[in-house]
VEXMIVO-182539 format. One record per residue (C-alpha): residue in three letters; x, y, z. Coordinates in steps of 0.05 Angstrom, whole numbers. Example, Ala and Ser with C-alpha at 12.3 -4.5 7.8 and 13.67 -1.06 7.14 Angstrom:
REM residues 2
+------+--------+--------+--------+
| type |     c1 |     c2 |     c3 |
+------+--------+--------+--------+
|  ALA |    246 |    -90 |    156 |
|  SER |    273 |    -21 |    143 |
+------+--------+--------+--------+
END
This chain:
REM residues 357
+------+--------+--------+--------+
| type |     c1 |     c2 |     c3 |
+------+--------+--------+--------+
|  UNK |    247 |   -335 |   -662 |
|  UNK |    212 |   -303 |   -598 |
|  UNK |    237 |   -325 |   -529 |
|  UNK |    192 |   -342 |   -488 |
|  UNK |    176 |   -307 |   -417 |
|  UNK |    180 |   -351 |   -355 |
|  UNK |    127 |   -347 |   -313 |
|  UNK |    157 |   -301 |   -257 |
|  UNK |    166 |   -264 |   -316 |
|  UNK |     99 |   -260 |   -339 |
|  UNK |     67 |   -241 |   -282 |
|  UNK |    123 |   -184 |   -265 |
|  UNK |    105 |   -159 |   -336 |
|  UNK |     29 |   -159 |   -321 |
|  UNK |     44 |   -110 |   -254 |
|  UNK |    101 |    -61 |   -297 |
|  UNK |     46 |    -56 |   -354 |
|  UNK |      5 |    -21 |   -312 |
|  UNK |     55 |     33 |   -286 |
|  UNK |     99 |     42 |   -346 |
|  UNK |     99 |     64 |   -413 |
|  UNK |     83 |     15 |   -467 |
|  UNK |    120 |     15 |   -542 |
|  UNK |     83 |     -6 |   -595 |
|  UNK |     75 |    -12 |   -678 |
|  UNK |     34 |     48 |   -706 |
|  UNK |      9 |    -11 |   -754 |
|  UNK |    -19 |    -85 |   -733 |
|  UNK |     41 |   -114 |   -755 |
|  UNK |     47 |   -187 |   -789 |
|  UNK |     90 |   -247 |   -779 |
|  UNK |    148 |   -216 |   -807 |
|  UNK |    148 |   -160 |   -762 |
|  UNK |    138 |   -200 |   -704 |
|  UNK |    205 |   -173 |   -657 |
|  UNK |    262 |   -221 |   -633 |
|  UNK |    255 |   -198 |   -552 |
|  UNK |    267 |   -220 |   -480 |
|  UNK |    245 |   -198 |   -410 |
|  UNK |    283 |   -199 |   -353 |
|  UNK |    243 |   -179 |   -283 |
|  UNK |    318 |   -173 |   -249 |
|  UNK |    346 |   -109 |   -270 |
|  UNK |    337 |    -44 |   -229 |
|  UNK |    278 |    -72 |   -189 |
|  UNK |    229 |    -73 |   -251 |
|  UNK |    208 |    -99 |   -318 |
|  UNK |    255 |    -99 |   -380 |
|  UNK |    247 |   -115 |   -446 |
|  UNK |    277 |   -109 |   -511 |
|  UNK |    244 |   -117 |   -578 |
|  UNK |    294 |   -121 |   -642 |
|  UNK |    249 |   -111 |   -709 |
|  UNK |    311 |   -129 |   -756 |
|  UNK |    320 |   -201 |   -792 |
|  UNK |    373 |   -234 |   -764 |
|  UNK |    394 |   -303 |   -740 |
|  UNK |    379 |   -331 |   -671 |
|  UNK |    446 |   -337 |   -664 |
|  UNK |    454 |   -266 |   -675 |
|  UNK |    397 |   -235 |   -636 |
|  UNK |    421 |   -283 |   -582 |
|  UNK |    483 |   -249 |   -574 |
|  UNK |    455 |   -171 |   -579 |
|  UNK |    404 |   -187 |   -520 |
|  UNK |    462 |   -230 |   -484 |
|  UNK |    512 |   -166 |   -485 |
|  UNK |    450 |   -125 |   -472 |
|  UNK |    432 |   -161 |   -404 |
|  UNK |    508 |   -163 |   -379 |
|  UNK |    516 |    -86 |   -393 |
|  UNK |    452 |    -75 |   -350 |
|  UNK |    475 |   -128 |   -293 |
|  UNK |    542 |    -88 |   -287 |
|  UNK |    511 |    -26 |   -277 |
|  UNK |    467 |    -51 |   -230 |
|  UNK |    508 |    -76 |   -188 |
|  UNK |    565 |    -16 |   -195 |
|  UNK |    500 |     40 |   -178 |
|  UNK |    454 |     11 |   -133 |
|  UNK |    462 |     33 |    -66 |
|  UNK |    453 |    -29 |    -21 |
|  UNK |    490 |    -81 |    -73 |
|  UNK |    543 |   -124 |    -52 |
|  UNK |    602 |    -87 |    -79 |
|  UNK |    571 |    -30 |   -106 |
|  UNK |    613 |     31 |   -116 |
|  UNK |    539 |     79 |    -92 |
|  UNK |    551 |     35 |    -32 |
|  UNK |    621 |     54 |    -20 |
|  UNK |    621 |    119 |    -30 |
|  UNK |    568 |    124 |     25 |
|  UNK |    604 |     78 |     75 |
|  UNK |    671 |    125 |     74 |
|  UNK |    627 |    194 |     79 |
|  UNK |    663 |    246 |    120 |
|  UNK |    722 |    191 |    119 |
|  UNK |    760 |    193 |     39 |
|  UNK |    742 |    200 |    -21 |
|  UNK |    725 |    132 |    -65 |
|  UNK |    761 |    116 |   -137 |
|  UNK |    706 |     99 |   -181 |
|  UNK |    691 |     69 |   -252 |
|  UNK |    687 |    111 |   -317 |
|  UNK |    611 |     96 |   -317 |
|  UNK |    591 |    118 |   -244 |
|  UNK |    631 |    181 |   -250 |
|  UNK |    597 |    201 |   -307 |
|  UNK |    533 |    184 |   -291 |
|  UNK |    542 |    228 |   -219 |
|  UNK |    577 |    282 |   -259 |
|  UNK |    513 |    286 |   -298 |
|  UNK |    473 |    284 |   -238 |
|  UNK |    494 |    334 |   -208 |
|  UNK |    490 |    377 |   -278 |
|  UNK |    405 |    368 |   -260 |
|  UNK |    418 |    381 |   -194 |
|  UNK |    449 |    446 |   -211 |
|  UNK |    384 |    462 |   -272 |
|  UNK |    328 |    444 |   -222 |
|  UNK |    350 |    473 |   -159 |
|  UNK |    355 |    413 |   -120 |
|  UNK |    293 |    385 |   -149 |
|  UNK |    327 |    322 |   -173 |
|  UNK |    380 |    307 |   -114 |
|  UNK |    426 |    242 |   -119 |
|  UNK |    444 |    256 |    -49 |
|  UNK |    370 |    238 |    -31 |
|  UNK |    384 |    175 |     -5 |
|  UNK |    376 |    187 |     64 |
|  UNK |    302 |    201 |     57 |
|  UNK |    287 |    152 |     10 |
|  UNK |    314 |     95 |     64 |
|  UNK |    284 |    125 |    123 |
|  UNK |    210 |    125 |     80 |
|  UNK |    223 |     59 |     65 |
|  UNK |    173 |     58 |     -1 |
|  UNK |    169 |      0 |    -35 |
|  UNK |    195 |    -46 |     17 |
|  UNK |    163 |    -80 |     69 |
|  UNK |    182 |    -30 |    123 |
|  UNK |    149 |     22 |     91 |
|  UNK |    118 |     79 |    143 |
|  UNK |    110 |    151 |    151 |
|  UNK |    165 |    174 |    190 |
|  UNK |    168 |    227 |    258 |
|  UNK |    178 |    298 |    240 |
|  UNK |    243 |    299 |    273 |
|  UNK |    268 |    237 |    234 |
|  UNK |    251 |    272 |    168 |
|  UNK |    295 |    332 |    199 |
|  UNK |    352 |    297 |    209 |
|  UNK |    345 |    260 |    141 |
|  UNK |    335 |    326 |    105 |
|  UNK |    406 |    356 |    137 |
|  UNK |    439 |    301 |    101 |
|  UNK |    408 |    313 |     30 |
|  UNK |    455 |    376 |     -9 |
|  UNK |    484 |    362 |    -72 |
|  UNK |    525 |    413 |    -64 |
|  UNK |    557 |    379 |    -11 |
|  UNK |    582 |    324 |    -63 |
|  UNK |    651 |    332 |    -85 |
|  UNK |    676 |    297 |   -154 |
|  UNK |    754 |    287 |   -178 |
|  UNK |    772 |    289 |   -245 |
|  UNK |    843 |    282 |   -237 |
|  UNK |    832 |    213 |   -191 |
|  UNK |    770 |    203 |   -213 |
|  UNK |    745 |    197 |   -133 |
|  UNK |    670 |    212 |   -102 |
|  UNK |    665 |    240 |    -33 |
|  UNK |    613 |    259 |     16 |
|  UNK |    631 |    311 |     67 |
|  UNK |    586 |    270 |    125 |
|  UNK |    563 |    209 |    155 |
|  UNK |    504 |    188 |    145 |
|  UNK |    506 |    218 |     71 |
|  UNK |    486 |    181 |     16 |
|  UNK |    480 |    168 |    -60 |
|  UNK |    420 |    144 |   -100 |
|  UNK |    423 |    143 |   -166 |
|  UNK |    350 |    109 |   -177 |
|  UNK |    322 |    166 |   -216 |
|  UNK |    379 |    166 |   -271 |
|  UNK |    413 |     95 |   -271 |
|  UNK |    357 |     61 |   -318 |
|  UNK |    358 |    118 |   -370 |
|  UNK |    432 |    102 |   -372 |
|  UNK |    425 |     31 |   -374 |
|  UNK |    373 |     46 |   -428 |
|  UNK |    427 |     92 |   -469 |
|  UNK |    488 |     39 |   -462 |
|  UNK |    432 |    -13 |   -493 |
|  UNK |    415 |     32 |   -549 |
|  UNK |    487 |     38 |   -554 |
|  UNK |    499 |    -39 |   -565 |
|  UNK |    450 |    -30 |   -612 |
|  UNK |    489 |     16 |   -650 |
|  UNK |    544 |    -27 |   -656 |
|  UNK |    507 |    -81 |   -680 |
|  UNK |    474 |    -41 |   -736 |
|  UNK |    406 |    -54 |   -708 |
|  UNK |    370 |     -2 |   -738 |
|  UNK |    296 |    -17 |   -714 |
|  UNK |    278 |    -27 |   -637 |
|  UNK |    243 |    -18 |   -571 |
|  UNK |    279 |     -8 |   -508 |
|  UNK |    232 |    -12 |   -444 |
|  UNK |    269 |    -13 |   -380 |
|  UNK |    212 |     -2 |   -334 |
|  UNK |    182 |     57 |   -365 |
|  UNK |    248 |     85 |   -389 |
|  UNK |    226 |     77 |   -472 |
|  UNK |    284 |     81 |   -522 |
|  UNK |    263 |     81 |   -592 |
|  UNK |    303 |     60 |   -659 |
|  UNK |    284 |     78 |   -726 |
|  UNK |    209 |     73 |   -723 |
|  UNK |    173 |     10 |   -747 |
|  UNK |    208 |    -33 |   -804 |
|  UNK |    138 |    -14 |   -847 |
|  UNK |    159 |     55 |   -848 |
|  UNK |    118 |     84 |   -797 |
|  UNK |    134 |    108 |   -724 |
|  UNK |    126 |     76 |   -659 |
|  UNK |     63 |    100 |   -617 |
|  UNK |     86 |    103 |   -542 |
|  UNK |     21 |    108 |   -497 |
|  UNK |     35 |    143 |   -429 |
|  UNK |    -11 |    109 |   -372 |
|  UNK |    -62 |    150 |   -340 |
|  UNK |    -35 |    170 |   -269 |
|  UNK |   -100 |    158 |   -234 |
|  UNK |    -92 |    104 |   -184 |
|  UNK |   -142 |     54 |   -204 |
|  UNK |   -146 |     69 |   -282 |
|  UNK |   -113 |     23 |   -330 |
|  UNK |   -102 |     42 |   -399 |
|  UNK |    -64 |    106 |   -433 |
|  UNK |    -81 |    183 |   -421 |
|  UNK |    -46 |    205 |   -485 |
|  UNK |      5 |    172 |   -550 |
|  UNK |     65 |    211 |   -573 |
|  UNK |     88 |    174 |   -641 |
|  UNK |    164 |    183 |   -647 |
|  UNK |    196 |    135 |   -703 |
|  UNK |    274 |    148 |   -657 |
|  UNK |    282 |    185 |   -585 |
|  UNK |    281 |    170 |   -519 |
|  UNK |    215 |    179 |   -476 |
|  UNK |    215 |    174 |   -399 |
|  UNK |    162 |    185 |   -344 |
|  UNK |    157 |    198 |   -272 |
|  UNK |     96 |    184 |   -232 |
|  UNK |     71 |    174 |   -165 |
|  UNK |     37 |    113 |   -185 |
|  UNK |     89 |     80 |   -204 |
|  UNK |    114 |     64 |   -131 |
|  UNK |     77 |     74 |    -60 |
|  UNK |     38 |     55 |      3 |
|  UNK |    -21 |     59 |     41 |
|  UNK |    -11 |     87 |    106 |
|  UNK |    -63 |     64 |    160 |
|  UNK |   -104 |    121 |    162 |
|  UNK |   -113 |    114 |     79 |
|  UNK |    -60 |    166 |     58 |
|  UNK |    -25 |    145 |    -13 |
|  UNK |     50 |    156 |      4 |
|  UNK |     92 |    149 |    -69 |
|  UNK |    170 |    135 |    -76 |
|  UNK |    184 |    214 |   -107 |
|  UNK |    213 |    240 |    -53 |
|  UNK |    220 |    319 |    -49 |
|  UNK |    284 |    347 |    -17 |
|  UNK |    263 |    416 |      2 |
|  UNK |    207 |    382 |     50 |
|  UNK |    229 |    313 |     52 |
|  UNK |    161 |    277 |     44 |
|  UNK |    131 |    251 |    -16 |
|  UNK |    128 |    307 |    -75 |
|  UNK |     63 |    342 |    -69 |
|  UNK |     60 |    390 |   -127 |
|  UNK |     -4 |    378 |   -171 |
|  UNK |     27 |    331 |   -218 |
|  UNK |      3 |    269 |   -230 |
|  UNK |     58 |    248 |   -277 |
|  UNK |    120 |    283 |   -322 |
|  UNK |    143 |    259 |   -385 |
|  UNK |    206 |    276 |   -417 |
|  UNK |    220 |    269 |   -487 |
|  UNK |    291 |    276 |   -517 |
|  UNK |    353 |    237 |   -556 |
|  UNK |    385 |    217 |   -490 |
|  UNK |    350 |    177 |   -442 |
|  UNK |    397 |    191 |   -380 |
|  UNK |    387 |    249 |   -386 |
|  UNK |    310 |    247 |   -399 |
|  UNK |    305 |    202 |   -333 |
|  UNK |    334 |    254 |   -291 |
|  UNK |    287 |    309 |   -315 |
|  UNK |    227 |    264 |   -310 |
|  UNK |    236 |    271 |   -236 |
|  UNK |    257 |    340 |   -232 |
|  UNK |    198 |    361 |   -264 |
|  UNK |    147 |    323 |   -225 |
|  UNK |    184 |    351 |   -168 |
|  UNK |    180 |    422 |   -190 |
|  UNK |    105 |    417 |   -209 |
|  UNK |     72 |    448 |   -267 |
|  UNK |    100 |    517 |   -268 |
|  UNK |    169 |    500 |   -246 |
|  UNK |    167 |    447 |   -295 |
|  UNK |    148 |    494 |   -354 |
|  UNK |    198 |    537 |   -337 |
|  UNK |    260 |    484 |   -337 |
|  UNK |    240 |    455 |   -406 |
|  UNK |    227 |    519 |   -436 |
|  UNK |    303 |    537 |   -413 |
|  UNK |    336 |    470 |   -441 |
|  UNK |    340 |    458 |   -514 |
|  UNK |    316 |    388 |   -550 |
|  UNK |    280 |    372 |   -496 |
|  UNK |    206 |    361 |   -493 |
|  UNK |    147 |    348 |   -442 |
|  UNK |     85 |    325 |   -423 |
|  UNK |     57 |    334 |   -359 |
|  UNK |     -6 |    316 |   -328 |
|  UNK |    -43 |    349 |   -273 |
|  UNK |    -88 |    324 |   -213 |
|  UNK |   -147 |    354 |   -244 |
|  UNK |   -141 |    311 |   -320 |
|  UNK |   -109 |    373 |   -353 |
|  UNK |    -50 |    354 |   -404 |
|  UNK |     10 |    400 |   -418 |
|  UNK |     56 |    392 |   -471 |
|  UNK |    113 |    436 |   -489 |
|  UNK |    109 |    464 |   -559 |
|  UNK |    145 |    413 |   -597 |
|  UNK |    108 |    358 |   -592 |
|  UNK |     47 |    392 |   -624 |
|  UNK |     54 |    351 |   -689 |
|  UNK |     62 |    279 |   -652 |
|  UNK |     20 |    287 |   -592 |
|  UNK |    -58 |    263 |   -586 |
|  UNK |    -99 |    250 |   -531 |
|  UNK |   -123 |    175 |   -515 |
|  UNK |   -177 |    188 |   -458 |
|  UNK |   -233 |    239 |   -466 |
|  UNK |   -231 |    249 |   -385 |
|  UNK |   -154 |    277 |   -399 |
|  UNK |   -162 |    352 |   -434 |
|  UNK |   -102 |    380 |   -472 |
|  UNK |   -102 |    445 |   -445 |
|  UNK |    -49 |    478 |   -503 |
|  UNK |    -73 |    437 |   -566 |
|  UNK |    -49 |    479 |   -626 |
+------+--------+--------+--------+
END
């Protein structure tokens, strides 16, 4: 069967098309490889979809993409800052008050965080929250904020200040006015606890796309691998800048097209903010992709390394093992750590890869 996409659907899918990566057979496929897959425009503030590539009953798929959707709606609503009940939310409302019990899931997920916190430098910061609400990007209240705002913002943001318990499994932040967002690792996780599902019901080929978060199973059921295209980062160009063909593996980017505004005077203002100056990350990277088994973790790198830039960025991957990259510079240049050599191929002429072997 193939569900069929409402229309709020449709046209959210149109908009995350053009900002996120895109999954798709290395062959063009027939009837029998047409995927059993749903979209939901609800989860995490973007575009997901899953694609199953097995043979199984409606009854069947029904279920996988049913227990799919609730794991993705709990974590949701357990990590995002502002939900009703959220335990993000909670945490933040009794900073420089007491610690917070929290689940299994958000525990992890911040002890992990803070692990890329730690590797980057402060690069990738979950306490980055109070910037990213005082910006405002990708609401309507979006504006550039006074100097002394940012300031104040920016005294907040230290995950070092963050203390986790093991033994009560608490979070706590030392201050008022602290707070959590776990935006650039929550949908990689989300992503792994579907692939994870997926596991346990012996799905052995799929596509995972949770906004640009891409987890792939098994290649295609022909026997070749899946071609993910990663979008050209150019405001105002559709299409792919380059394919890496992976047939299993996680593959995440982060962009700054992918979120912003236009300020009055023209200035492009994206949603990556960067902690050490607490304005949109301004580093000469156009876009970093991360590509690894674990898409959590991938997620969280992604934005480390577009906040580092191109240097800092090299440097971090070439530190961490089974992990790759690709990232793309403001001048069209493409660069690839050396593992990808073999799977990576350039879709756009006007994109150069500057380290083909």
């Amino acid at each position: 069967m193939r569900r069929e996409r409402n229309e709020r659907a449709r046209r959210a899918a149109g908009i995350a098309l053009a900002v996120a990566l895109t999954a798709t057979a290395a062959g063009c496929g027939s009837a029998a490889q047409t995927p059993v897959s749903e979209t939901w425009d609800d989860l995490f503030g973007t575009v997901v979809t899953v694609s199953l590539y097995d043979k199984m009953s409606e009854k069947e798929a029904g279920a996988v993409l049913a227990a799919i959707r609730a794991r993705g709606e709990v974590i949701q609503n357990t990590m995002t800052a502002h939900s009703p009940g959220s335990e993000i939310g909670a945490v933040r409302a009794a900073g420089g008050q007491t610690p917070v019990p929290v689940s299994e899931d958000t525990y992890g997920l911040l002890t992990l965080a803070l692990e890329v916190a730690a590797l980057s430098g402060g690069a990738f910061d979950p306490t980055v929250e109070p910037l990213v609400a005082l910006w405002g990007i990708g609401t309507e209240t979006a504006a550039v904020p006074a100097e002394a705002d940012i300031a104040r913002a920016r005294a907040l943001v230290d995950y070092r200040r963050v203390t986790l318990d093991g033994a009560g499994r608490t979070a706590y932040l030392p201050e008022t006015g602290m707070g959590l967002d776990l935006g650039g690792i929550a949908k990689g996780y989300a992503a792994d606890e579907a692939n994870r599902l997926l596991d346990e019901a012996d799905v052995a080929h799929a596509i995972l796309d949770f906004g640009g978060n891409v987890v792939l199973r098994g290649g295609h059921p022909e026997g070749k691998p899946w071609r993910v295209g990663i979008r050209k980062p150019v405001l105002g160009e559709d299409g792919y800048a380059c394919v890496v063909s992976l047939r299993d593996g996680a593959v995440v980017t982060s962009g700054g097209y992918e979120r912003y505004f236009v300020a009055a005077d023209g200035a492009v203002y994206h949603h990556i903010m960067d902690p050490a100056t607490g304005r949109p990350a301004e580093t000469g990277l156009l876009s970093a992709t991360i590509v690894c088994d674990n898409s959590t973790r991938a997620d969280a790198l992604s934005t480390a390394c577009f906040v580092l830039g191109l240097d800092g960025a090299l440097a971090l991957l070439d530190a961490l093992d089974g992990v790759e990259g690709v990232l793309i510079a403001s001048d069209r240049t493409i660069h690839t750590t050396p593992g990808l050599a073999d799977v990576f191929a350039v879709a756009d002429e006007r994109y150069v890869w500057v380290n083909a072997p």
